[in-house]
mmCIF file of the N, C-alpha and C atoms, coordinates in Angstrom:
data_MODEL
# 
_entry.id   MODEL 
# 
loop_
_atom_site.group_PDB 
_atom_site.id 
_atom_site.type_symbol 
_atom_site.label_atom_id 
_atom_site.label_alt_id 
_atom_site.label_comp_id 
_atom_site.label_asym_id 
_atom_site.label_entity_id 
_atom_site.label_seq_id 
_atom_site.pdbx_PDB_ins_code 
_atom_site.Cartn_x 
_atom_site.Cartn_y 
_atom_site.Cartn_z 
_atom_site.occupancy 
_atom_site.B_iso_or_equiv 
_atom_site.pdbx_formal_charge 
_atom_site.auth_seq_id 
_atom_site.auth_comp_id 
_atom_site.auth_asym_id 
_atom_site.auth_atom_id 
_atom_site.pdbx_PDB_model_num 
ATOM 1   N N  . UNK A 1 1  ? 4.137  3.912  9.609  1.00 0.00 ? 1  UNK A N  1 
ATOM 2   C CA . UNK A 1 1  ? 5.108  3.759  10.659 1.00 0.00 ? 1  UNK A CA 1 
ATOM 3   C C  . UNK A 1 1  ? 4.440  3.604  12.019 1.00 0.00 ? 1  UNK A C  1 
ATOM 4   N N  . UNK A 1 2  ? 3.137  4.212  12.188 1.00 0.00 ? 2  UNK A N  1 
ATOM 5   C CA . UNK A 1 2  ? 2.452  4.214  13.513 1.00 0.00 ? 2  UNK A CA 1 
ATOM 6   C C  . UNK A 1 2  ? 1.881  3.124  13.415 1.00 0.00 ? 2  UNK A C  1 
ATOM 7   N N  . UNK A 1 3  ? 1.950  2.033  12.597 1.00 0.00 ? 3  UNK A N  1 
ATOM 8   C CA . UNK A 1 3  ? 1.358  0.539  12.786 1.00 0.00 ? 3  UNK A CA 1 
ATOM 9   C C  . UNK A 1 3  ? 2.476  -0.379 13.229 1.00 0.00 ? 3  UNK A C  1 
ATOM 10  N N  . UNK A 1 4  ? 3.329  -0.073 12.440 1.00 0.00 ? 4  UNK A N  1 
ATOM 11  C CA . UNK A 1 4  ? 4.778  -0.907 13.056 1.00 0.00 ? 4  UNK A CA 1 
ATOM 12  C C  . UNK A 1 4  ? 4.864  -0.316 14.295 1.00 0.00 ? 4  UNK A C  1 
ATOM 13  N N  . UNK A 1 5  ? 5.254  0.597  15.176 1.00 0.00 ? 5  UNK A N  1 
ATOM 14  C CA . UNK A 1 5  ? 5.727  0.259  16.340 1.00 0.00 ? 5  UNK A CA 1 
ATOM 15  C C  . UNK A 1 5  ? 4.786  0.219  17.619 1.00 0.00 ? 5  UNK A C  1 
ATOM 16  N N  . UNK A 1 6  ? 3.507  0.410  17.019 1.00 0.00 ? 6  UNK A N  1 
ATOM 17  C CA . UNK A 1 6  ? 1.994  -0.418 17.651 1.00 0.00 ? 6  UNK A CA 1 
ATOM 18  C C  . UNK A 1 6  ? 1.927  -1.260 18.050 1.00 0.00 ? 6  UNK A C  1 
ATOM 19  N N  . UNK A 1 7  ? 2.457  -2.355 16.778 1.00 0.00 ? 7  UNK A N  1 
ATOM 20  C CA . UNK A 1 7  ? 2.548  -3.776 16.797 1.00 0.00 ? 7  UNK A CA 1 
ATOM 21  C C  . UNK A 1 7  ? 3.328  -4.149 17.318 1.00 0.00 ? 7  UNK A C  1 
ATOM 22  N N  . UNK A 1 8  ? 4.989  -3.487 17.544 1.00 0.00 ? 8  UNK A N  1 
ATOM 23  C CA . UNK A 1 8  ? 5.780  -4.222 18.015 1.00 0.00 ? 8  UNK A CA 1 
ATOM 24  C C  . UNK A 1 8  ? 5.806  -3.771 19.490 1.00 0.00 ? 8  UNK A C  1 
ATOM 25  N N  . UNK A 1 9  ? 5.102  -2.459 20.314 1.00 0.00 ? 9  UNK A N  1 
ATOM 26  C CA . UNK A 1 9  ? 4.744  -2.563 21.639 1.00 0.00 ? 9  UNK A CA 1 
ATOM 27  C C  . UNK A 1 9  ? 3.970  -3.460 22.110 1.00 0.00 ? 9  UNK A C  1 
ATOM 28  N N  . UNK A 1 10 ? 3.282  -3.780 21.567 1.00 0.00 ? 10 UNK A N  1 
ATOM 29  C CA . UNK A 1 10 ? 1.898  -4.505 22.056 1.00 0.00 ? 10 UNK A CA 1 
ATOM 30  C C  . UNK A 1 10 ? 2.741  -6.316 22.164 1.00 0.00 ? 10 UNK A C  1 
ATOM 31  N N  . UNK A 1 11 ? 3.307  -6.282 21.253 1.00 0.00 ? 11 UNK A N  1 
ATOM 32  C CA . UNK A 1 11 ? 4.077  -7.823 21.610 1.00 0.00 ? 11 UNK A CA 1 
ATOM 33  C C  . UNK A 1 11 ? 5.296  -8.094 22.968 1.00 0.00 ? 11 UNK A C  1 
ATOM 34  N N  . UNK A 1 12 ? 5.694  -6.142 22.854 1.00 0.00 ? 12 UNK A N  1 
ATOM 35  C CA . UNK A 1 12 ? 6.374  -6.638 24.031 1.00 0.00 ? 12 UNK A CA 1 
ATOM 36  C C  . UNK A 1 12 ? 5.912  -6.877 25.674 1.00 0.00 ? 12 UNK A C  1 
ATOM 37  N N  . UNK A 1 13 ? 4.651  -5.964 25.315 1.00 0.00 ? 13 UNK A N  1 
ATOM 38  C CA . UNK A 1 13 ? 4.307  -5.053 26.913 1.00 0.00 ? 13 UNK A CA 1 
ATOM 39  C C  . UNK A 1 13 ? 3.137  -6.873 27.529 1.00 0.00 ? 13 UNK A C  1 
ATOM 40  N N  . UNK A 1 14 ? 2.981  -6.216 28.773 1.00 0.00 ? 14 UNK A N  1 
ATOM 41  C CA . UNK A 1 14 ? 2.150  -7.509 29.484 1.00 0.00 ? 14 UNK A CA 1 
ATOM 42  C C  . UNK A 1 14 ? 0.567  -6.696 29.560 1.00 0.00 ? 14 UNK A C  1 
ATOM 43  N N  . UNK A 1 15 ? -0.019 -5.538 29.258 1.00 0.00 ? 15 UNK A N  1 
ATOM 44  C CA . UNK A 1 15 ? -1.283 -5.258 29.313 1.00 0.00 ? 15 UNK A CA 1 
ATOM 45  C C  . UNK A 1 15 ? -0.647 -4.250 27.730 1.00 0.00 ? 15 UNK A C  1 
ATOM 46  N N  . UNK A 1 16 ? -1.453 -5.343 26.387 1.00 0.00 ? 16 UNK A N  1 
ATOM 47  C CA . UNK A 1 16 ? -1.230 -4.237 25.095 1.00 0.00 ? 16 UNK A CA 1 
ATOM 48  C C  . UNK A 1 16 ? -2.235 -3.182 25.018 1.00 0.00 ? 16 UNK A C  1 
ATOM 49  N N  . UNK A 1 17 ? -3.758 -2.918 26.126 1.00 0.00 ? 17 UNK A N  1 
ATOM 50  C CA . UNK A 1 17 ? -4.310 -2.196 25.851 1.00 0.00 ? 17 UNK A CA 1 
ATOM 51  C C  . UNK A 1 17 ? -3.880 -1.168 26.467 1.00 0.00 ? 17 UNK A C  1 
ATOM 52  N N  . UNK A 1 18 ? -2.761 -0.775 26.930 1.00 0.00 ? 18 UNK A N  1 
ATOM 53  C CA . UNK A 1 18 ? -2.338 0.308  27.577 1.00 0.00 ? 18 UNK A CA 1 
ATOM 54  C C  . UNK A 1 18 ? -1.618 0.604  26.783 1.00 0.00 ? 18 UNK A C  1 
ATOM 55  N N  . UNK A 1 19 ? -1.236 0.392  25.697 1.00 0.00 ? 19 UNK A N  1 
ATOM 56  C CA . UNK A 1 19 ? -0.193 0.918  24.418 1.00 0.00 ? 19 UNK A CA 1 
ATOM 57  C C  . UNK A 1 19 ? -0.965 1.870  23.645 1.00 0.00 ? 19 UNK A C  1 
ATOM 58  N N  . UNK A 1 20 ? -0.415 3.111  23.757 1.00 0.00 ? 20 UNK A N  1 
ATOM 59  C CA . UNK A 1 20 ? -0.886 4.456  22.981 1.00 0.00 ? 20 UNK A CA 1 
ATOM 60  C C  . UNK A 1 20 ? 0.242  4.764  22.093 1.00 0.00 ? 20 UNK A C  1 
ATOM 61  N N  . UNK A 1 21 ? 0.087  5.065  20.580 1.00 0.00 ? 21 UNK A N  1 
ATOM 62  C CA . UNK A 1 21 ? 0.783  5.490  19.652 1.00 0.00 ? 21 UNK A CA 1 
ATOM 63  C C  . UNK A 1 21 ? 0.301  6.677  18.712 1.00 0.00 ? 21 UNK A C  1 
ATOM 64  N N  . UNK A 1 22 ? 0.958  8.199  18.997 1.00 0.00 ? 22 UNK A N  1 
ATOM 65  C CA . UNK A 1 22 ? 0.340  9.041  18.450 1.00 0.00 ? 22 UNK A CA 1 
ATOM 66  C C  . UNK A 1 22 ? 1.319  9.687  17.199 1.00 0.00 ? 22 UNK A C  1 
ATOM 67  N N  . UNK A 1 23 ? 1.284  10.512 16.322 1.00 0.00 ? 23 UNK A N  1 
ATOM 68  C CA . UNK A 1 23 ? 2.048  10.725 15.158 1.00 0.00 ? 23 UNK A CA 1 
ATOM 69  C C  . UNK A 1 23 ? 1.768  11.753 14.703 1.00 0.00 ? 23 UNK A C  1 
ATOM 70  N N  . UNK A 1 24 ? 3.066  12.655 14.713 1.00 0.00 ? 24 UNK A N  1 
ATOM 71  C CA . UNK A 1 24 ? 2.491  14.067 14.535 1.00 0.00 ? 24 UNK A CA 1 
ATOM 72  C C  . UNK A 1 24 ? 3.578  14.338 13.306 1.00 0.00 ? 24 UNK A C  1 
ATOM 73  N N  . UNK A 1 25 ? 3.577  15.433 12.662 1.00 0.00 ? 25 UNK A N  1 
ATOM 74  C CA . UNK A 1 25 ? 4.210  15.382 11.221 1.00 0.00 ? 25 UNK A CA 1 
ATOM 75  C C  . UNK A 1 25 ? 4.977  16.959 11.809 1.00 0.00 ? 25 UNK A C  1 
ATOM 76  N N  . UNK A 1 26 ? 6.227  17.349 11.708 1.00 0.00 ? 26 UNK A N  1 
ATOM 77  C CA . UNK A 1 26 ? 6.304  18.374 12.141 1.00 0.00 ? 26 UNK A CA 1 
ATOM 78  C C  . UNK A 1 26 ? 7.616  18.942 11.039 1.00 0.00 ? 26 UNK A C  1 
ATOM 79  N N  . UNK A 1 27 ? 7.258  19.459 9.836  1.00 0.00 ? 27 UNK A N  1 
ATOM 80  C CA . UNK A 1 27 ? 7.814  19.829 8.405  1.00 0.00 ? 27 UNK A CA 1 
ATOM 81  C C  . UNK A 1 27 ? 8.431  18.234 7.944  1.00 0.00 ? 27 UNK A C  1 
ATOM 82  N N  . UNK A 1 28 ? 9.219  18.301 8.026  1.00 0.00 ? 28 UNK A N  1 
ATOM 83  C CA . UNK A 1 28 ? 9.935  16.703 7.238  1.00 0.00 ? 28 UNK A CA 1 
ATOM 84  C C  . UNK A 1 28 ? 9.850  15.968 8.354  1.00 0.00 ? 28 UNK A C  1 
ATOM 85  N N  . UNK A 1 29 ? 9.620  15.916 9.344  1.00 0.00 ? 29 UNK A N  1 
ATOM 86  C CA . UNK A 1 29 ? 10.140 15.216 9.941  1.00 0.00 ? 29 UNK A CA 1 
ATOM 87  C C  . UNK A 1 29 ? 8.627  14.369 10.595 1.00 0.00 ? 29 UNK A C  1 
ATOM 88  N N  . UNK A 1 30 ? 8.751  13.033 10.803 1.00 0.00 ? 30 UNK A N  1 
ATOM 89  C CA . UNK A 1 30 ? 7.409  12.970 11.572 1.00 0.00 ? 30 UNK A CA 1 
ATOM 90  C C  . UNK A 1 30 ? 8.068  12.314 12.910 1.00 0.00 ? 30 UNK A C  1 
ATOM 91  N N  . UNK A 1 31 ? 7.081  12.311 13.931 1.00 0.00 ? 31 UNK A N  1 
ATOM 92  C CA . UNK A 1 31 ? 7.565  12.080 15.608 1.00 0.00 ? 31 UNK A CA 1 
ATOM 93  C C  . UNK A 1 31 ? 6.361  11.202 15.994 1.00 0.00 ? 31 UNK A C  1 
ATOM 94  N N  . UNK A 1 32 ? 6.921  10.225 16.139 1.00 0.00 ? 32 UNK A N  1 
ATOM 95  C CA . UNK A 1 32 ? 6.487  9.188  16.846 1.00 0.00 ? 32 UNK A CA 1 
ATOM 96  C C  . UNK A 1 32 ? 6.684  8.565  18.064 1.00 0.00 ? 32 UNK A C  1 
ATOM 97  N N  . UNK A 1 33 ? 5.445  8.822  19.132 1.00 0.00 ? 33 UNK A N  1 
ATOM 98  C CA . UNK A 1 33 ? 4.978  8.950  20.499 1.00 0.00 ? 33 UNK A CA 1 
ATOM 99  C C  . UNK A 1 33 ? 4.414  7.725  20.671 1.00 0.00 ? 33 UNK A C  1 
ATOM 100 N N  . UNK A 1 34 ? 5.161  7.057  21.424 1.00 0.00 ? 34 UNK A N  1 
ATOM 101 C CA . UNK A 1 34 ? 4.808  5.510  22.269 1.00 0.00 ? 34 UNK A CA 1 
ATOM 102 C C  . UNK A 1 34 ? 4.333  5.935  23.743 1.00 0.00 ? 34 UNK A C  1 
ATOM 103 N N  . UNK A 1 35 ? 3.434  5.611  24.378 1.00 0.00 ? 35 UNK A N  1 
ATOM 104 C CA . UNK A 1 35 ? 2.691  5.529  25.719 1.00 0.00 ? 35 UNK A CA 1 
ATOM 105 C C  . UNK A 1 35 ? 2.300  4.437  25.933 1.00 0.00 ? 35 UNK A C  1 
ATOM 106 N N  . UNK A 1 36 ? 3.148  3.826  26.874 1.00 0.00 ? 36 UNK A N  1 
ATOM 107 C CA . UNK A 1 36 ? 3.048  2.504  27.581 1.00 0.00 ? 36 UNK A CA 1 
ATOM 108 C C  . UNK A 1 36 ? 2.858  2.857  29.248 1.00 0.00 ? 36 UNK A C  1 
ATOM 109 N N  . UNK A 1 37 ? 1.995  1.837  29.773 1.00 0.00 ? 37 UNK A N  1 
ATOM 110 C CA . UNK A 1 37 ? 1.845  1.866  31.145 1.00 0.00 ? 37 UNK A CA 1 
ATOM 111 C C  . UNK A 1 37 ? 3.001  1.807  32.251 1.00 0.00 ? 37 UNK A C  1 
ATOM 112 N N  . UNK A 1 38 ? 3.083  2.683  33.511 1.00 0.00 ? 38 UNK A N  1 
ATOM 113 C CA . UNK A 1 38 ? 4.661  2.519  34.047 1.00 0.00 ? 38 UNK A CA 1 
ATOM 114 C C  . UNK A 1 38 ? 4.914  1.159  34.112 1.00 0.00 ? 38 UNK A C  1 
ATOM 115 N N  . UNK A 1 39 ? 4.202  0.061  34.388 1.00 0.00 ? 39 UNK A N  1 
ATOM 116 C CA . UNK A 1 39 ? 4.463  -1.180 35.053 1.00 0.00 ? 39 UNK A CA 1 
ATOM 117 C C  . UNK A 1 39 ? 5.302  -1.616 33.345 1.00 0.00 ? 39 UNK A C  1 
ATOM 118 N N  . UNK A 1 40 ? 4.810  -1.915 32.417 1.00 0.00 ? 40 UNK A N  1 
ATOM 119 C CA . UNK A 1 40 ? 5.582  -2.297 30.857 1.00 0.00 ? 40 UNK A CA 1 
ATOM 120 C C  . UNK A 1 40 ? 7.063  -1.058 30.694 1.00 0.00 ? 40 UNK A C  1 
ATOM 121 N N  . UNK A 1 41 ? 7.117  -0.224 30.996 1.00 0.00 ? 41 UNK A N  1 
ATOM 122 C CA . UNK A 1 41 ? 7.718  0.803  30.664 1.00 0.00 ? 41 UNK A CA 1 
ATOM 123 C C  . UNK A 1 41 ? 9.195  0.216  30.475 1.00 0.00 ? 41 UNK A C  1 
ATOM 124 N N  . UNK A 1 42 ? 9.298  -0.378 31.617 1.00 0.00 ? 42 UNK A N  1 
ATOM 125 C CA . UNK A 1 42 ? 10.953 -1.056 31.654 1.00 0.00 ? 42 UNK A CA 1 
ATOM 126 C C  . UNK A 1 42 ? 11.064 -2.534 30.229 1.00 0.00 ? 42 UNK A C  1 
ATOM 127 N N  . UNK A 1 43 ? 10.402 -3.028 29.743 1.00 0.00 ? 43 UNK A N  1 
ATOM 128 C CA . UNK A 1 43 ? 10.277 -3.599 28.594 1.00 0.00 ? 43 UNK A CA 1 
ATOM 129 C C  . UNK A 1 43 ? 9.707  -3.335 27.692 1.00 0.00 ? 43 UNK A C  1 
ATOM 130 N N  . UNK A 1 44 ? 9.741  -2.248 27.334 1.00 0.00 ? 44 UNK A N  1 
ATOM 131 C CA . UNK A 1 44 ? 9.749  -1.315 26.496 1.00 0.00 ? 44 UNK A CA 1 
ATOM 132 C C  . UNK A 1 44 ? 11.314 -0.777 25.991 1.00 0.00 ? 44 UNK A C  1 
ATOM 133 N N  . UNK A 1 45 ? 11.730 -0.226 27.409 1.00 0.00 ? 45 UNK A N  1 
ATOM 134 C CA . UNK A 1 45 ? 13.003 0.282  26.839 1.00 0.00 ? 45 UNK A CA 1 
ATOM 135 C C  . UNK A 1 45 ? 13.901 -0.614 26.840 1.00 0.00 ? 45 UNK A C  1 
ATOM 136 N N  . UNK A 1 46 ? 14.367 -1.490 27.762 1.00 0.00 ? 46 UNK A N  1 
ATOM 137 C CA . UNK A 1 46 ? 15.179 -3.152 27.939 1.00 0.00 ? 46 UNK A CA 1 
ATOM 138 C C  . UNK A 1 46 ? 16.461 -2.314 28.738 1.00 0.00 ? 46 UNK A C  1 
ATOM 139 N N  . UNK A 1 47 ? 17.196 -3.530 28.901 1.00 0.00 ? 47 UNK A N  1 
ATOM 140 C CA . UNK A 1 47 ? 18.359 -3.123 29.600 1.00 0.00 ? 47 UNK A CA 1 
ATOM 141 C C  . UNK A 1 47 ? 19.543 -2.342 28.807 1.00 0.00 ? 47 UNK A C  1 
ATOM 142 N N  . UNK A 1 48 ? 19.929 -0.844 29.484 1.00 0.00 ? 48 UNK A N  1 
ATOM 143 C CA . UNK A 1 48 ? 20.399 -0.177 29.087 1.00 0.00 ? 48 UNK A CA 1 
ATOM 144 C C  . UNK A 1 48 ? 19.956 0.396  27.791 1.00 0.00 ? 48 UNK A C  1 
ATOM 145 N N  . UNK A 1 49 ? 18.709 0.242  27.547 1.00 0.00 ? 49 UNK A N  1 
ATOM 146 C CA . UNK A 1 49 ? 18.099 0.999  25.888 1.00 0.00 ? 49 UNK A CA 1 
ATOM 147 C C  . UNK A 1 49 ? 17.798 0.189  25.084 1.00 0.00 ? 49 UNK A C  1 
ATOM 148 N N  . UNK A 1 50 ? 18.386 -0.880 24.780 1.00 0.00 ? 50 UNK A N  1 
ATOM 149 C CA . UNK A 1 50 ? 18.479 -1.793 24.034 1.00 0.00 ? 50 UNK A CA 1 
ATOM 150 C C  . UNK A 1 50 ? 17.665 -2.060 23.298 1.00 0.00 ? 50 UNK A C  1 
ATOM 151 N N  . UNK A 1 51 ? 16.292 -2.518 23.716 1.00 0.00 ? 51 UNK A N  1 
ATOM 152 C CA . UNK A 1 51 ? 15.083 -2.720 22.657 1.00 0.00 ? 51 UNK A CA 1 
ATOM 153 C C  . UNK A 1 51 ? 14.582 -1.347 22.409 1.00 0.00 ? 51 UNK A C  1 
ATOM 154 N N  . UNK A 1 52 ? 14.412 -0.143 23.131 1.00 0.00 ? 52 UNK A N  1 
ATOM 155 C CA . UNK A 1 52 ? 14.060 1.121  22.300 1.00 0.00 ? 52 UNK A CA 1 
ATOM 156 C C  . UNK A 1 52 ? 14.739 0.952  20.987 1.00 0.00 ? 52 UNK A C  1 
ATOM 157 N N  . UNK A 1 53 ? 16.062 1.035  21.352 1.00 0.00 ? 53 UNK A N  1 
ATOM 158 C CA . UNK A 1 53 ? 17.069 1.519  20.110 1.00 0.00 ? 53 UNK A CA 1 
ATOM 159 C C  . UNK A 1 53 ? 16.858 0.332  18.841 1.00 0.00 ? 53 UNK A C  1 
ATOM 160 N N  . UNK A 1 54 ? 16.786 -0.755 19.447 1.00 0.00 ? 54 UNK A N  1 
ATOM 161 C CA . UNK A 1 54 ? 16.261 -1.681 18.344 1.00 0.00 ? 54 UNK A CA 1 
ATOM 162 C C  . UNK A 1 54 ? 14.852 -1.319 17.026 1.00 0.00 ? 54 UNK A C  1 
ATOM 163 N N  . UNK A 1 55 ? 14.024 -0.908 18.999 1.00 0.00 ? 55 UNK A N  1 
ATOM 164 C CA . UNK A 1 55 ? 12.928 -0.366 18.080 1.00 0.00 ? 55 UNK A CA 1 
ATOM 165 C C  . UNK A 1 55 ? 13.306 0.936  17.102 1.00 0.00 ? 55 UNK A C  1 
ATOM 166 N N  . UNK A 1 56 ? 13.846 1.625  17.405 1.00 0.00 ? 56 UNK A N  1 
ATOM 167 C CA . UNK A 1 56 ? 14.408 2.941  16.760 1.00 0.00 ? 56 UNK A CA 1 
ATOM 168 C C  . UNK A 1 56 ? 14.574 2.740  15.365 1.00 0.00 ? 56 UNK A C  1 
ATOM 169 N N  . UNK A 1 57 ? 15.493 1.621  15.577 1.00 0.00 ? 57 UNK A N  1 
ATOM 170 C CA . UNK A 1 57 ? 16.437 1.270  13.835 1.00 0.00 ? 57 UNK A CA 1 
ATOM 171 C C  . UNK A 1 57 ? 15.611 0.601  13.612 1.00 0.00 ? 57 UNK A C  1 
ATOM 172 N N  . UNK A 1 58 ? 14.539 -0.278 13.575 1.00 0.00 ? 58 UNK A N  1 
ATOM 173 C CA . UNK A 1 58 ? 14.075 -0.721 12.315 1.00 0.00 ? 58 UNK A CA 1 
ATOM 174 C C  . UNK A 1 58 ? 13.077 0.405  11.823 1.00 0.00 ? 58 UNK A C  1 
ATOM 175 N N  . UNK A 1 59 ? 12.463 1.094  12.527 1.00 0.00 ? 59 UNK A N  1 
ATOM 176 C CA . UNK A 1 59 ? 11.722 2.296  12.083 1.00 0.00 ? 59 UNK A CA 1 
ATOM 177 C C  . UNK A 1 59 ? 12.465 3.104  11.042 1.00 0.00 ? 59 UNK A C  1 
ATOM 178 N N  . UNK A 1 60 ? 13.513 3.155  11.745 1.00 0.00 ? 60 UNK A N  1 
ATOM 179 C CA . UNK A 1 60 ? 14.253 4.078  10.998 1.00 0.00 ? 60 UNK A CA 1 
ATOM 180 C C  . UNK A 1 60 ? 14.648 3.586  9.231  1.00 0.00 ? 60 UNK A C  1 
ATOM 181 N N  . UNK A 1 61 ? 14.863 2.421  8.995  1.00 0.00 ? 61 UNK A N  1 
ATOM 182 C CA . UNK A 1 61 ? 15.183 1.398  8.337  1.00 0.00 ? 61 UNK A CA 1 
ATOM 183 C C  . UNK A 1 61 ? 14.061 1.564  7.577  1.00 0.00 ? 61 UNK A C  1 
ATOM 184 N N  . UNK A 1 62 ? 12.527 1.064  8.175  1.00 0.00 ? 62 UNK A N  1 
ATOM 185 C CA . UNK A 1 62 ? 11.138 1.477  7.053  1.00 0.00 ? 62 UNK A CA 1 
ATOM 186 C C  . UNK A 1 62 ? 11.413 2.698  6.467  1.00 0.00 ? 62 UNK A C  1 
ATOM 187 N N  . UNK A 1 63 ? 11.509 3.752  7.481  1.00 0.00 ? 63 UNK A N  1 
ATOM 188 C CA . UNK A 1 63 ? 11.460 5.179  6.629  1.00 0.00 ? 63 UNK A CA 1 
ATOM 189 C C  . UNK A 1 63 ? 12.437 5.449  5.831  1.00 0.00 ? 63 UNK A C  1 
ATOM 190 N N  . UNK A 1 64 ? 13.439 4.839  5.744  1.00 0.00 ? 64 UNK A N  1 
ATOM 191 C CA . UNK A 1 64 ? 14.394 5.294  4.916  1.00 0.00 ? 64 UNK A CA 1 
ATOM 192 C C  . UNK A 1 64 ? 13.960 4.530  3.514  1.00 0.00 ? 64 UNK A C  1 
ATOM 193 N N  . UNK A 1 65 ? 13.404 3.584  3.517  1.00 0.00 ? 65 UNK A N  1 
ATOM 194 C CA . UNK A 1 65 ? 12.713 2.818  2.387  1.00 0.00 ? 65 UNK A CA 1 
ATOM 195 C C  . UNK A 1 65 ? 11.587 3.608  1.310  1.00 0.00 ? 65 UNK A C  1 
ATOM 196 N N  . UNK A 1 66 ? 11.118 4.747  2.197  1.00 0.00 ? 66 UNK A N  1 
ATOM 197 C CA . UNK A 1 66 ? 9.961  5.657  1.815  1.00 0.00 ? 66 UNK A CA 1 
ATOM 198 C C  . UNK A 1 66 ? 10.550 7.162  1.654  1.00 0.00 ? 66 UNK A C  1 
ATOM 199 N N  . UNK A 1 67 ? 11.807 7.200  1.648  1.00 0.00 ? 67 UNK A N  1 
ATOM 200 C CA . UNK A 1 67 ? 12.871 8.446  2.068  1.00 0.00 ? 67 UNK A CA 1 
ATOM 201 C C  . UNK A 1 67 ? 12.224 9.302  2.721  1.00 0.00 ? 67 UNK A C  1 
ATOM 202 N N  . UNK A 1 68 ? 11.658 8.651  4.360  1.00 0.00 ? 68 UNK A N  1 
ATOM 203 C CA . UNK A 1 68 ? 11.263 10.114 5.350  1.00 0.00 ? 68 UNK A CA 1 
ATOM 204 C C  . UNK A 1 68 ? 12.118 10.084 6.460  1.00 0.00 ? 68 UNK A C  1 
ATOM 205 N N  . UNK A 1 69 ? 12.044 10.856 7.557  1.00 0.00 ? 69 UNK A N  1 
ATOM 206 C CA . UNK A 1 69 ? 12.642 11.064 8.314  1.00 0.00 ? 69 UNK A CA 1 
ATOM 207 C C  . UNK A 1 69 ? 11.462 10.875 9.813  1.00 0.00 ? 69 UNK A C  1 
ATOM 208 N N  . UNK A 1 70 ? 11.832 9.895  10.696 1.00 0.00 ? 70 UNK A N  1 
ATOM 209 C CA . UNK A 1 70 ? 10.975 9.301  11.472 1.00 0.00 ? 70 UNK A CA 1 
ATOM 210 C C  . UNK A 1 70 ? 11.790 9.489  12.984 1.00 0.00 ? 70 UNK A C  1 
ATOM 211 N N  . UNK A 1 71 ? 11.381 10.086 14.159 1.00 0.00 ? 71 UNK A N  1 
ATOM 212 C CA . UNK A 1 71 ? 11.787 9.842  14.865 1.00 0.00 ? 71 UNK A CA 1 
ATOM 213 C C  . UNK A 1 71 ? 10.766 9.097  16.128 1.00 0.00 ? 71 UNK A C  1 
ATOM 214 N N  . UNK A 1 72 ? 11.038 8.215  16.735 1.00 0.00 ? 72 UNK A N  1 
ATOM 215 C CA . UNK A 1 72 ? 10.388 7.645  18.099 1.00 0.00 ? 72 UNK A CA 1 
ATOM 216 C C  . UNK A 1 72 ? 10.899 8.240  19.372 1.00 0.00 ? 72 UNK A C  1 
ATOM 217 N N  . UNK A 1 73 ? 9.562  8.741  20.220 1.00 0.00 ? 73 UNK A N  1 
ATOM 218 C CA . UNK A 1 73 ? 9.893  8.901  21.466 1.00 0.00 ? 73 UNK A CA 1 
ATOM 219 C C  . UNK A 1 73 ? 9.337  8.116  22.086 1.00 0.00 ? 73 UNK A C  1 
ATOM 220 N N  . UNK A 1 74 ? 9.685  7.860  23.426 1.00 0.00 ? 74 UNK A N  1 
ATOM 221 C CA . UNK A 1 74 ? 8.593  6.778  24.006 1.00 0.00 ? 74 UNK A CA 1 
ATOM 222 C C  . UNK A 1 74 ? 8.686  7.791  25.209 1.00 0.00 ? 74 UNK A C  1 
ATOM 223 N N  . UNK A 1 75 ? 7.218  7.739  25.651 1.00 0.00 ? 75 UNK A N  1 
ATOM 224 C CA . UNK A 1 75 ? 6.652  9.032  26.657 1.00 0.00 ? 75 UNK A CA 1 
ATOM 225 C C  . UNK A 1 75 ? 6.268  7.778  27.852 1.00 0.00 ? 75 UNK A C  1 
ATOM 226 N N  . UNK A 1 76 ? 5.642  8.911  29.000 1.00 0.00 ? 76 UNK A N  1 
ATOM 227 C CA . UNK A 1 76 ? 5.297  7.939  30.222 1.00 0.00 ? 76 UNK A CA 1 
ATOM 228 C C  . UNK A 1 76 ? 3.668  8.840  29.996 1.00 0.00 ? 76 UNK A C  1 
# 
């Protein structure tokens, strides 16, 4: 899951080496931490949420394929 939404920051943002993705497992659940630079930050999330939440559901969509439980945060 920490390769998919790697990949799909790095396509959105305008500097991808500022894209940090960390993954921590915390009992069932794992949490997934996006760190994008402030200047990308706003296309990252899109207007009114929009591409987060996009990003959200297809994550969510993989993990349910693997029956885990995945959540994304996106940090500053």
């Amino acid at each position: 899951m920490k390769e998919l939404v790697e990949v799909i920051a790095k396509a959105l943002v305008d500097d991808p080496s500022g894209v940090v993705v960390t993954e921590k497992t915390e009992g069932k659940t794992t949490v997934i931490e996006l760190h994008v630079s402030d200047a990308d930050m706003g296309k990252v999330i899109g207007k009114q949420g929009r591409i987060a939440k996009a990003i959200r559901s297809v994550v969510k969509a993989a993990a349910a394929k693997e029956d885990k439980k995945v959540v994304v945060d996106i940090a500053q």
